[in-house]
LUMGU-552082 format. One line per field, with one value per residue (C-alpha): residue number from 1; residue in one letter; x, z, y. Coordinates in pm, 1 decimal. Last residue first. Example, Ala and Ser with C-alpha at 12.3 -4.5 7.8 and 13.67 -1.06 7.14 Angstrom:
BEGIN
gunu <- 2_1 $
mitor <- S_A $
u <- 1367.0_1230.0 $
w <- 714.0_780.0 $
v <- -106.0_-450.0 $
end
This chain:
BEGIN
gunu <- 169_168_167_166_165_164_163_162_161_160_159_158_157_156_155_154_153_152_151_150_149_148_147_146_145_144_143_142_141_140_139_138_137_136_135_134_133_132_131_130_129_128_127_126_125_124_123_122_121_120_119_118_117_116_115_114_113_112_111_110_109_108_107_106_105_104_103_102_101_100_99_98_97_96_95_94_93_92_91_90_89_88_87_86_85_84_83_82_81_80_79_78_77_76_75_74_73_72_71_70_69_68_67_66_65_64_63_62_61_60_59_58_57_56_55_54_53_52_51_50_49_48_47_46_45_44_43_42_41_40_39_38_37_36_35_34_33_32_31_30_29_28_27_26_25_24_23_22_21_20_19_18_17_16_15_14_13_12_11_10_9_8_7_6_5_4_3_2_1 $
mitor <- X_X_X_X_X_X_X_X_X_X_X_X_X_X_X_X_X_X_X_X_X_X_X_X_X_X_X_X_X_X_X_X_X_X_X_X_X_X_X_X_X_X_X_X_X_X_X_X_X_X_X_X_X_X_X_X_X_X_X_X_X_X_X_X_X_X_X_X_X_X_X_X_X_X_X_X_X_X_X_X_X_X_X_X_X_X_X_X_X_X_X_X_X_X_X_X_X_X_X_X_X_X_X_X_X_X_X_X_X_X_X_X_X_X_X_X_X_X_X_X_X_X_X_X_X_X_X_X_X_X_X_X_X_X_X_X_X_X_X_X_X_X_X_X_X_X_X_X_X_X_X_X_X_X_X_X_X_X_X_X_X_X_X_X_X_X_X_X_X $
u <- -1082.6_-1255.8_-913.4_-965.2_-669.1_-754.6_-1064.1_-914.9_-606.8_-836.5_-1012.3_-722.2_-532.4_-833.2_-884.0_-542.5_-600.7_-864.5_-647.8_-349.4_-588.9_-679.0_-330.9_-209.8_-594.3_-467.1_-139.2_-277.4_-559.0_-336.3_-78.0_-375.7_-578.2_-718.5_-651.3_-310.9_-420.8_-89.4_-111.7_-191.9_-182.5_-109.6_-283.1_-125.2_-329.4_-80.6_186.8_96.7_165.9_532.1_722.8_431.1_554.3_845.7_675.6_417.6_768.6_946.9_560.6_590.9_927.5_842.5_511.7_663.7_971.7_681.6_538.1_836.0_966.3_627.3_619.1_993.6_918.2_593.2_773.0_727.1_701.3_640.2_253.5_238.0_13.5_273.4_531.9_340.6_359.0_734.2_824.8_662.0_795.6_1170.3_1054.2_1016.6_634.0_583.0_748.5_455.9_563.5_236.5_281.2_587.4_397.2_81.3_341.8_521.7_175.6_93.1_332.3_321.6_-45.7_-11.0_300.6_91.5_-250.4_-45.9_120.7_-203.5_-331.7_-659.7_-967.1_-992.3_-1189.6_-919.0_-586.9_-314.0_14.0_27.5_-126.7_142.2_404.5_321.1_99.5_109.9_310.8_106.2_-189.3_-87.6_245.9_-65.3_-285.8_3.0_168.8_-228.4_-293.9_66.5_-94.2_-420.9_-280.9_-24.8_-338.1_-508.0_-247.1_-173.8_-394.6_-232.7_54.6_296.4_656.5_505.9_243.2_-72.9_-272.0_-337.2_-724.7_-605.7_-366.8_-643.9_-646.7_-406.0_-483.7 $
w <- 2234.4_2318.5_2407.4_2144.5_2020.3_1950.5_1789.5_1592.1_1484.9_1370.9_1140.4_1005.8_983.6_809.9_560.1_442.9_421.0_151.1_15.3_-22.8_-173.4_-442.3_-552.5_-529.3_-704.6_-994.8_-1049.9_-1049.0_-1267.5_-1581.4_-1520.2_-1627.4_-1381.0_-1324.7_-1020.9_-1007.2_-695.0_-585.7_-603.4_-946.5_-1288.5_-1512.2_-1831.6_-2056.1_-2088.3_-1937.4_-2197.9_-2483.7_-2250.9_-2210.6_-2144.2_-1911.1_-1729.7_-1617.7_-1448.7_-1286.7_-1124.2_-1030.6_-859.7_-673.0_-553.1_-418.2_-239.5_-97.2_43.3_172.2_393.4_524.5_610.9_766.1_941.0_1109.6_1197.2_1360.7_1580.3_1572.8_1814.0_1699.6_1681.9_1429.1_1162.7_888.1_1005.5_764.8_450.9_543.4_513.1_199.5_50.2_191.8_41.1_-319.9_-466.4_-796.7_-1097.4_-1377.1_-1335.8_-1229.4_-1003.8_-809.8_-825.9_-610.0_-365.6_-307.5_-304.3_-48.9_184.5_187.8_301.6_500.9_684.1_745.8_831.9_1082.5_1237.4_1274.1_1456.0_1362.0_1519.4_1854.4_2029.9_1994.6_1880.7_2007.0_1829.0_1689.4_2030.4_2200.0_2016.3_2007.4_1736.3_1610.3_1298.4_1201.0_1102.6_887.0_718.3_658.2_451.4_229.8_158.2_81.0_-156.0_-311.4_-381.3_-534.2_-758.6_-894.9_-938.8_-1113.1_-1335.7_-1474.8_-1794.8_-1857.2_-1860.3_-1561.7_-1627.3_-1503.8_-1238.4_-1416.6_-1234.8_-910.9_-850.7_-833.6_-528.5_-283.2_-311.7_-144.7_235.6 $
v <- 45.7_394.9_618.2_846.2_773.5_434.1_541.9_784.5_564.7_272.2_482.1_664.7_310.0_145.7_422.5_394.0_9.3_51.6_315.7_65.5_-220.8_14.9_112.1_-224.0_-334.5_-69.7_-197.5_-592.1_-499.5_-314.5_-625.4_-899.9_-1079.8_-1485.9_-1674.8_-1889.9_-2066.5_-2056.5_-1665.0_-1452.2_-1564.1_-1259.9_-1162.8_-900.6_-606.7_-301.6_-462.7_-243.4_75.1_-69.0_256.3_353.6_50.5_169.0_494.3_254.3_77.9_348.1_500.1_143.3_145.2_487.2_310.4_28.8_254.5_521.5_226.4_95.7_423.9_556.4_216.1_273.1_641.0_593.1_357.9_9.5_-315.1_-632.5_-811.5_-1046.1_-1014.2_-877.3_-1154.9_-1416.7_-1197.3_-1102.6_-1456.0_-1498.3_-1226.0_-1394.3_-1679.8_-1522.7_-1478.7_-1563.8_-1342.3_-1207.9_-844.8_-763.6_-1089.5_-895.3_-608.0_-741.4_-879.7_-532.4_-322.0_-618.0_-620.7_-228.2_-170.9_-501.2_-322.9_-29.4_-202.2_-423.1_-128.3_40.8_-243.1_-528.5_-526.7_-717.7_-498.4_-200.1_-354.5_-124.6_-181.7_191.8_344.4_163.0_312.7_623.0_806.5_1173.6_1066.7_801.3_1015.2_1290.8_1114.7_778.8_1042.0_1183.2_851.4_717.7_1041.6_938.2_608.6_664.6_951.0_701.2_425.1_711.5_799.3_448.8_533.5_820.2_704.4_820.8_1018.6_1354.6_1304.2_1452.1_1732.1_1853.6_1743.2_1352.7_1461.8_1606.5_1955.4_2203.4_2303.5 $
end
């Protein structure tokens, strides 16, 4: 078993200073192929005692690496981001396939994207307004809290698909 994807060494094309929010999110894409995988269907919708699915974590886990881009880049939110931000909680059917898709898209859009802005290392500290309530950040925060946010929800799915699987939800 190789080493968790900080240990391996720089990720050619990343700044140094974005390295650990690339690490972050290629240890989630590893993490999620390992657990989703050996789901069904059922297993990824199931919501033992009321806590949240799989296939919510995943599309959350994407939703949000796309959303916390978008203000990186200093854009707001489009309707159809919006629209996908409201679907996340619902409950539609998936396939491991379809969230591993969904979630590896997010997360190759976002290792383009951290390679774009390690042409623009003196942009990393410009502040950015994020949501409606225009809340405080800057472009170095918003990569790192994507890559952050998508760990915390990594966890969630493993967690969630052991007890699940387990059969004590």
């Amino acid at each position: 078993m190789s080493p968790e994807v900080w240990l391996r060494g720089a990720i050619e094309g990343i700044a140094p200073l974005l390295q650990p929010a690339a690490h972050s999110l290629l240890q989630v894409r590893e993490e999620l192929a390992r657990v989703i995988p050996a789901m069904s269907a059922d297993e990824l919708a199931a919501t033992p005692a009321g806590a949240a699915s799989v296939s919510y974590h995943a599309r959350h886990l994407a939703g949000s690496i796309d959303r916390l881009f978008t203000y990186a880049r200093g854009e707001s939110l489009s309707e159809a981001q919006l629209t996908a931000l409201r679907a996340e909680s619902q409950a539609s059917p998936a396939t491991p396939e379809s969230l591993l898709a969904i979630v590896h898209g997010a997360i190759d859009g976002a290792l383009a994207e951290l390679r774009s802005w390690s042409e623009r290392g003196d942009a990393l500290l410009v502040p950015r307004a994020v949501g409606r309530a225009q809340l405080p950040s800057t472009v170095l925060g918003l990569l790192f809290h994507a890559a952050e946010h998508a760990q915390r929800h990594a966890g969630q799915i493993a967690t969630t698909s052991r007890i699940v699987r387990s059969g004590a939800g």
